[in-house]
Each structure stands twice: as C-alpha cells, then as structure tokens.
TIROGU-452735 format. One record per residue (C-alpha): x, y, z negated; residue number from 1. Coordinates in steps of 0.001 Angstrom, whole numbers, plus 500000, padded with zeros to 6 digits. Layout:
BEGIN
<rec <X Y Z> NUM>,
...
//
This chain:
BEGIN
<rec <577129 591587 445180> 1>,
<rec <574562 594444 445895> 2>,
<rec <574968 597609 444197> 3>,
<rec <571355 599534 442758> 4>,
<rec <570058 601903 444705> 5>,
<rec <570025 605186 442662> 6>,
<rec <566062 605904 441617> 7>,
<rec <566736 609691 443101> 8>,
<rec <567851 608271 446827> 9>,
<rec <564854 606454 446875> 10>,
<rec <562963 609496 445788> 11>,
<rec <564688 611206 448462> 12>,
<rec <563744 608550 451126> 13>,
<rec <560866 608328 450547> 14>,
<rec <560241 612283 450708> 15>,
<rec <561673 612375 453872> 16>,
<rec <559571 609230 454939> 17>,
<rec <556247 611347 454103> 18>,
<rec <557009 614219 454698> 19>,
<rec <559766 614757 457385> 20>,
<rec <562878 616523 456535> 21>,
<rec <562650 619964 455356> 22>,
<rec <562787 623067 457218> 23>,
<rec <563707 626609 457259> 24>,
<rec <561715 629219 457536> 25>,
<rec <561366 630711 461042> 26>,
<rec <562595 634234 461435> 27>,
<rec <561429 637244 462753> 28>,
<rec <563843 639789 463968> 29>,
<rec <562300 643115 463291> 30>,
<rec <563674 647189 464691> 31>,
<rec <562405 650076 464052> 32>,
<rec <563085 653518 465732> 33>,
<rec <562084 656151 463874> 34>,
<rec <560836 659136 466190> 35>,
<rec <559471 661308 464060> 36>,
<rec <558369 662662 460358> 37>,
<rec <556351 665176 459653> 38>,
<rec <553406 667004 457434> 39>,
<rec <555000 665285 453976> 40>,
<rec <552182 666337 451579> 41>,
<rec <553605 666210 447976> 42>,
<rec <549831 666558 446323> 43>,
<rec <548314 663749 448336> 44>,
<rec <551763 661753 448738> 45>,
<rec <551597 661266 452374> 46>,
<rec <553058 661846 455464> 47>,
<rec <552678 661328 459352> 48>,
<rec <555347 659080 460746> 49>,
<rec <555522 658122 464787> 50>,
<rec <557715 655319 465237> 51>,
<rec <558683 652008 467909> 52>,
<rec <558569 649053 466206> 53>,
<rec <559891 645427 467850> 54>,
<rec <559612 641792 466997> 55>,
<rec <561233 639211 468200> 56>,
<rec <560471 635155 466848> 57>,
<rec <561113 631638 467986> 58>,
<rec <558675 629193 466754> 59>,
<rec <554730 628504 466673> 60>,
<rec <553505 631250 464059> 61>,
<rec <552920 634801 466243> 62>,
<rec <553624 637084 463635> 63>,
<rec <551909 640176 465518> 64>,
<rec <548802 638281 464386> 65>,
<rec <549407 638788 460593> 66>,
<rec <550561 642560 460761> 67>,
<rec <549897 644155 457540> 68>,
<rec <550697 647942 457124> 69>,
<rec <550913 647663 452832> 70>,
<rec <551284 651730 452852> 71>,
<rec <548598 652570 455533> 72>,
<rec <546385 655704 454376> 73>,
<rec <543685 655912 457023> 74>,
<rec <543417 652683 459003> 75>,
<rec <540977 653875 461309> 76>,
<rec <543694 656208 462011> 77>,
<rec <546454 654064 462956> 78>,
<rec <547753 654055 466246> 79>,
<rec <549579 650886 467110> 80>,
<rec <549697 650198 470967> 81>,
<rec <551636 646872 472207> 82>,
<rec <553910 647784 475186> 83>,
<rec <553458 644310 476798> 84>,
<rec <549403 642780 476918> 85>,
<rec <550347 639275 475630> 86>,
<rec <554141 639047 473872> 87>,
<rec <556703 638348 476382> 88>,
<rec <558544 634642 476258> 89>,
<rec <562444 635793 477052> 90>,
<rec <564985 633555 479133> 91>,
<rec <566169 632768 475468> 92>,
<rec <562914 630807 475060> 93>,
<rec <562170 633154 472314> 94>,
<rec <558922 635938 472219> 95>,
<rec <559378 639553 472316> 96>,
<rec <556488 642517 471757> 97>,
<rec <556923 646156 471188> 98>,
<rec <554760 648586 469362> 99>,
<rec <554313 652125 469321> 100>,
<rec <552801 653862 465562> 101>,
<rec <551325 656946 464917> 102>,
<rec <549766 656673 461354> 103>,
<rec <549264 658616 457947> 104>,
<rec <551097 656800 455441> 105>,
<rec <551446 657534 451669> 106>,
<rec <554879 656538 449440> 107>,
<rec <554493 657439 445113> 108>,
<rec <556858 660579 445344> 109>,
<rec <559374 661110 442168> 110>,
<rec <558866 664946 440817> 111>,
<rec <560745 664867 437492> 112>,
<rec <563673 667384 439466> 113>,
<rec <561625 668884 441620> 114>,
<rec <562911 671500 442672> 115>,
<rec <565852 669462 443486> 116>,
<rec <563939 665974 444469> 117>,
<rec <564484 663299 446620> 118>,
<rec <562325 661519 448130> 119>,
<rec <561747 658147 450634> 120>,
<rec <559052 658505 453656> 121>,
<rec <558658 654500 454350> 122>,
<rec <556554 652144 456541> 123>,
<rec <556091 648660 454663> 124>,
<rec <554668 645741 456190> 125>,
<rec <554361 642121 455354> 126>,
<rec <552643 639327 457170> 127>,
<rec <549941 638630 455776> 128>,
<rec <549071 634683 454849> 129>,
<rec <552669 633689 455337> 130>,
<rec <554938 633026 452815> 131>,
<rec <558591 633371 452841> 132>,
<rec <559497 630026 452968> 133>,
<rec <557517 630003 455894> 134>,
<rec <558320 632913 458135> 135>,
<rec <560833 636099 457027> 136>,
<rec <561469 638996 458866> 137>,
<rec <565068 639614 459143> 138>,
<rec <566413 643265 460122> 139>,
<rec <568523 644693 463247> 140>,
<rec <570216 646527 461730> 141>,
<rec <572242 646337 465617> 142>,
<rec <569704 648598 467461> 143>,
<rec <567191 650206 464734> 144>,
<rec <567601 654009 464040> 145>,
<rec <566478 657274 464085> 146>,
<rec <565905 659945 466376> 147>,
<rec <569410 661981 466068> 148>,
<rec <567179 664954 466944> 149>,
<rec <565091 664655 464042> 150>,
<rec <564737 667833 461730> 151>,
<rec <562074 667802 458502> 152>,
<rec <561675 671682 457812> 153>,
<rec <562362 672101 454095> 154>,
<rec <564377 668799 453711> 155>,
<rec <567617 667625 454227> 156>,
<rec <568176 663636 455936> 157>,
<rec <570252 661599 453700> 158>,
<rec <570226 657843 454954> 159>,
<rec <567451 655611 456931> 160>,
<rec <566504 652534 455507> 161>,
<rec <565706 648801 457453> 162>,
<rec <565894 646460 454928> 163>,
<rec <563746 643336 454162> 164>,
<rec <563448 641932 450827> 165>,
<rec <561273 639061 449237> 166>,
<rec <558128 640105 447039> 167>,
<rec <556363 637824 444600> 168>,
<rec <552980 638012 443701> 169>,
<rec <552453 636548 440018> 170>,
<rec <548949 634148 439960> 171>,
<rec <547284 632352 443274> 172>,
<rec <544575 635363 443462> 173>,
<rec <541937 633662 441661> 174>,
<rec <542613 630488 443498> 175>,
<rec <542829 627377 441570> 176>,
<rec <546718 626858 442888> 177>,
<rec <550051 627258 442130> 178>,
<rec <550763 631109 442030> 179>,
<rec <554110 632832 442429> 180>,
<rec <553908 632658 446236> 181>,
<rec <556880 635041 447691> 182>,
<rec <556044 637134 450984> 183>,
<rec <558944 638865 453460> 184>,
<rec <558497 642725 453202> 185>,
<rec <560071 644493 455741> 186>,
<rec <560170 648443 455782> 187>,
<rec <562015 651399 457617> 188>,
<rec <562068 654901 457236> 189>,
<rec <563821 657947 455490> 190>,
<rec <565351 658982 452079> 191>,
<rec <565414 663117 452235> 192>,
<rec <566186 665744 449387> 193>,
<rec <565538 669411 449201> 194>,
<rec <568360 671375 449968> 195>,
<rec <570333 672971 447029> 196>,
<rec <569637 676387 449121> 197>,
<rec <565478 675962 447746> 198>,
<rec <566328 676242 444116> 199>,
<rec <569409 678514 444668> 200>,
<rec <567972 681402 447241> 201>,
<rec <564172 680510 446988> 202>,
<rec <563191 679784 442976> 203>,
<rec <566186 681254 440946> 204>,
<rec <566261 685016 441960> 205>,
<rec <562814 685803 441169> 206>,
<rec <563716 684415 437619> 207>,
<rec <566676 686089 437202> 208>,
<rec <565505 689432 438434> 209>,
<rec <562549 689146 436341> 210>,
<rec <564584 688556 433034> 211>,
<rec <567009 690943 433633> 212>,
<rec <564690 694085 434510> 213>,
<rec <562884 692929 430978> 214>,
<rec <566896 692608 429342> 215>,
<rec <567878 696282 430797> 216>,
<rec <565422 697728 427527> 217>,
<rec <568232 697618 425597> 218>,
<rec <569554 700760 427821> 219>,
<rec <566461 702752 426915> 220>,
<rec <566996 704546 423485> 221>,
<rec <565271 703026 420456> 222>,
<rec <562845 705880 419900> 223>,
<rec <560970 704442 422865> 224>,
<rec <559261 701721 421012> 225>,
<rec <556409 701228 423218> 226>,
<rec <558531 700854 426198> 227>,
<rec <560929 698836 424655> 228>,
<rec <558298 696165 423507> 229>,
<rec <555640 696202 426321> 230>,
<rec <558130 695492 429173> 231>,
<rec <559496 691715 427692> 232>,
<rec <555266 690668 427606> 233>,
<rec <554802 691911 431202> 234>,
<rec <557739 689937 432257> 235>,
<rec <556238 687156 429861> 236>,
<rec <552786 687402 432308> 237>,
<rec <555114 688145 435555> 238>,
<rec <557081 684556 434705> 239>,
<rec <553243 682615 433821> 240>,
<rec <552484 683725 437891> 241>,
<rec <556177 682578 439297> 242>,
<rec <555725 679190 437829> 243>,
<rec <551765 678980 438887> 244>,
<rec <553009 680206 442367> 245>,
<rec <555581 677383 442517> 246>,
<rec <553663 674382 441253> 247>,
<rec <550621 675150 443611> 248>,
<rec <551514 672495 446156> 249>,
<rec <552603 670049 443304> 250>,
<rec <550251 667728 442427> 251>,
<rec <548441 667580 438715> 252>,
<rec <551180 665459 436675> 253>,
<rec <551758 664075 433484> 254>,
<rec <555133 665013 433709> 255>,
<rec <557881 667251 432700> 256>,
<rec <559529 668810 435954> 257>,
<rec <562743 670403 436128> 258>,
<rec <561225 673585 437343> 259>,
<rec <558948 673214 433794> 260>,
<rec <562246 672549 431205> 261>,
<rec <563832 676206 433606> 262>,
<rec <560587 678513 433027> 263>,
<rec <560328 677328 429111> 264>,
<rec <563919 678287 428677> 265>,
<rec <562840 681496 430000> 266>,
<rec <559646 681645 428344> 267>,
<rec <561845 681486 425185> 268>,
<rec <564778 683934 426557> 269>,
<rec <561870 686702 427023> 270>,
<rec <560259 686063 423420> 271>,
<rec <563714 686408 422062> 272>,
<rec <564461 689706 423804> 273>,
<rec <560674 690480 422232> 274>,
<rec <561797 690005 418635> 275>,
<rec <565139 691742 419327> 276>,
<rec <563149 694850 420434> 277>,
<rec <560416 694634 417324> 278>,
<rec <563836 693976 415099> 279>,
<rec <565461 697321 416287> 280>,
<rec <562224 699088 416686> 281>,
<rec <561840 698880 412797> 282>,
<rec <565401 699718 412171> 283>,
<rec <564667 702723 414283> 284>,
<rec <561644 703735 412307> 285>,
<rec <563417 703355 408865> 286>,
<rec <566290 705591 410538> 287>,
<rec <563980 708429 411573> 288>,
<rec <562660 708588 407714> 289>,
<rec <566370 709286 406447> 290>,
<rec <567059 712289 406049> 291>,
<rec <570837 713738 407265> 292>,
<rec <574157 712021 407681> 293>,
<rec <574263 709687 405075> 294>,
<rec <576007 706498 404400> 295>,
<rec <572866 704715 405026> 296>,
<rec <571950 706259 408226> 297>,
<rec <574655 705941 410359> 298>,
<rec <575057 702035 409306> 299>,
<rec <571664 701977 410145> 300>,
<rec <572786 703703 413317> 301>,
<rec <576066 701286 414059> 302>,
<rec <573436 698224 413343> 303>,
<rec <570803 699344 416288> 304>,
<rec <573839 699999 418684> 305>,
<rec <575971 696787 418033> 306>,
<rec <572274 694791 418446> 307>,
<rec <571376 696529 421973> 308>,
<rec <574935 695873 423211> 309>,
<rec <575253 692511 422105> 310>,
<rec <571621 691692 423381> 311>,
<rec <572741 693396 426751> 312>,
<rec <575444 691303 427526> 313>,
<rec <574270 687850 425632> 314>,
<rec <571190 687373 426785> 315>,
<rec <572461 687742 430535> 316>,
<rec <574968 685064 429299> 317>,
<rec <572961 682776 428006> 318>,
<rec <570427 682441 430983> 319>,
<rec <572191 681759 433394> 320>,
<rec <574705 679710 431645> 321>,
<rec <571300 677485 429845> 322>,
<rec <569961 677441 433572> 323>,
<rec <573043 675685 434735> 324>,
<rec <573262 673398 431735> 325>,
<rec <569282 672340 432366> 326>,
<rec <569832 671727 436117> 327>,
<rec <572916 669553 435261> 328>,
<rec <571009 667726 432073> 329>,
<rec <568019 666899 433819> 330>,
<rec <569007 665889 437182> 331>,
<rec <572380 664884 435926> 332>,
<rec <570608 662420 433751> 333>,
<rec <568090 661194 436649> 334>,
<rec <570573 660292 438898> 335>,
<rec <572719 658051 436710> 336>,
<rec <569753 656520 435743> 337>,
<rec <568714 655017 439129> 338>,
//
C-alpha cells in the first residue's frame, strides 16, 4: 500500500526540477586600511580620506565592475588606482585586486553638543545592480586597520569601523516589479570626538572671564551708577561676539547646540546682574535723599550691602555650577539616547 505524496514535496520537486537547487550568495571579502584623514569641514560636511582598499571573490560576478562610492563628493575627483591591471586569480582559485583612494567624501555630521561632538568620517560603498542574495561583501576584520600613526589635529580617535550590513530600498524604482530589493553596504572609516580640553581651555575661559569682570561691579560703590550699569551691557555685546566667533565654522542649523543652551544661560546671568545693579542703583538714589542717620537710612544702607555681597558671591556660584549642569543635561541626555 502506497502512502500520498505530501502536495509540498511535490512542490519542492518540482522547484528544484525547474529551477536547480538554491544557492547562496557569493561573497566578497572586503579590507580596508585607512591611511589617512584630513581637512574635516563641519560647514560643507566633508572630508579627504586616502585609503587601500582589497577584494577578494570566488565566483562569476567581478564585483570591481559594480563599485559604487554612495558618499563620493566630487567624482571627477576620485582617485582609485588598481594595483594589479586585470584582478589576480590566487592558487586558491579565488580573484584578488587592490585599490588605492584619494577622494572628498561627505558624512551628515551631528552638532547638537558641539562643542563636545562626535563624529564618524566613513567610506560607503555598495555594488551596484547586485542584490544581497546575490553577492555580499563580508569584512576582514583579520587584516583591515588604520594607520597607528594617524593624528586628526583638533580630534581625538575613538574606534574604526569595517562593518557590512544589508540595506533595503522600499519600491522597484519606478519599475513595474517587486520592490524591497536588499543591497550589501560595506563601509570603513573613523568615529572621532573633540577633546574635553576644546570646551575646557578653548570656549569656557573667555566666558567666565567675561562674566566675572561684569560680576566684580558689585565692588564699586553704589554712587557709581553709570559704571555699575554700563559694564553688564558691554559684557552683554562682548558675549553676542564670543558666540558669533565660535559658530563661524558651524554650518547654518536648525538646531539648538550645546554651545547655544551655555551662551543663553549667560545671556540671562548678565541681564540678571543688570537688574541687580538698576535695583541697588535706585536704593542708592532714595538713600542719598535721606537726610542723617535715621532708622530708614541705614536699613536702606544694610539692604544695598547684603544685595552686592550676596550678588558677589551667587552669581559666581551659579555660573559655573548651571554651566556644569547644561554640559551634563545636554550631552548627558544625547548619549543615552543613541
């Protein structure tokens, strides 16, 4: 007695009698070593990278024939010079080529704590018309690395990426197909963050010094009105130029920065020492049109001194102690985030 043959076996045989049996993708073993970085442009989001790249593939498809360079800014500017003429067929039986870059490449960079940002400097390529199920680039991660000797002025090396990952592109680009097609995207390079030194040697003094010299009115005797009040709005004008002086290589964003949430804590510090100085300025005024020692005087008297030494030592206080608790809010925040 014969047993049924299940209707999904004979689905299956007869899928393999079409068709063939299914295969694997073919693979691509792709190293980088990065040589150098340099000229990172935060305004135009670029950077010049110099690089050796390798492949190395068994199988029919060549991928150096479907190079694409996804984060190229000039093309006619790329240099990419094969080491061998044709690719090289190893004892392995597999093929082997070697490239040497020198391009201008551009990467979205992240501002929201500048001046204590991090940022990546990548190369991303895919091959173009192949889909993952097809061909897939797959890493060394054995013999790909940097150049130990590599220094970025102004920036501090925190890891180097070589990593492939699969990218889907919704739709069949206006092809009357099934879309969703997935593509291998291989890409190397840097992820580098301003040293702490920047914001702590570079951007704070000037604020604090500035801030200060406008808290030390509180030193100068009360009768001085115009001296007491015209010194917080020149430090008010002298913090407007800081800020314009440290945004100038920044790019035009829609974006609060960390530098912006410091300088309008500052901006507010400054019109609070402002109102302080008005506040005791009047006091002042009504003191000069007493007459003698009396009762009301010398409260009047006790008031203006207890306000200039409590706005001596609290408004020192609370900048630098609202500095620290911005810096730690904002990039705090950021970095759980990711």
């Amino acid at each position: 007695m014969h047993r049924p043959v299940p209707l999904a076996a004979l689905l299956l045989g007869l899928w393999f009698a079409l068709l063939g049996p299914l295969q694997a993708a073919e693979e691509v073993r792709v190293g980088a070593y990065l040589n150098n970085v340099e000229s990172i442009d935060l305004a135009s989001n670029t950077y010049y990278v110099n690089a050796y790249l390798w492949l190395r593939w068994r199988g029919q498809i060549d991928p150096t024939a479907h190079l694409n360079w996804l984060n190229l800014n000039d093309a006619w500017a790329l240099t990419l010079d094969p080491y061998y003429p044709e690719p090289l067929t190893l004892a392995d039986g597999s093929h082997y080529q070697r490239y040497y870059i020198e391009a201008k490449f551009f990467h979205k960079f992240w501002l929201g704590t500048f001046p204590l940002d991090w940022q990546k400097v990548l190369v991303e390529l895919e091959l173009r018309g192949l889909e993952r199920e097809q061909v897939r680039f797959v890493p060394d991660t054995e013999q790909s690395a940097m150049n130990p000797d590599l220094r970025i002025p102004g920036w501090r090396i925190l890891e180097f990426y070589n990593e492939e990952r699969g990218v889907r592109y919704p739709g069949a680009f206006g092809l009357d197909e099934a879309g969703g097609q997935e593509y291998s995207r291989y890409r190397f390079g840097l992820k580098i963050e301003r040293p702490m030194s920047f914001y702590l040697f570079k951007i704070i003094p000037p604020i604090l010094i500035v801030l200060l010299s406008c808290i030390v009115i509180f030193l100068v005797d009360p009768s001085y009105i115009d001296l007491r009040i015209g010194t917080p709005i020149g430090a008010l004008l002298t913090e407007v130029f800081l800020y314009l002086s440290f945004v100038a290589p920044l790019p035009s964003v829609g974006m609060l920065l960390l530098l912006d949430h410091v300088f309008n804590f500052c901006y507010l510090i400054t019109f609070l020492v402002l109102l302080v100085a008005i506040w005791t300025s009047r006091l002042q005024g009504r003191l000069e049109r007493l007459e003698g020692e009396s009762e009301e005087a010398q409260n009047l008297a006790w008031s203006i001194q207890q306000l200039d030494r409590w706005a001596l030592f609290g408004f020192p206080l609370l900048l630098v102690s609202g500095i620290f608790l911005i810096t730690w809010a904002v990039r705090g925040s950021y970095l759980f985030s990711m």
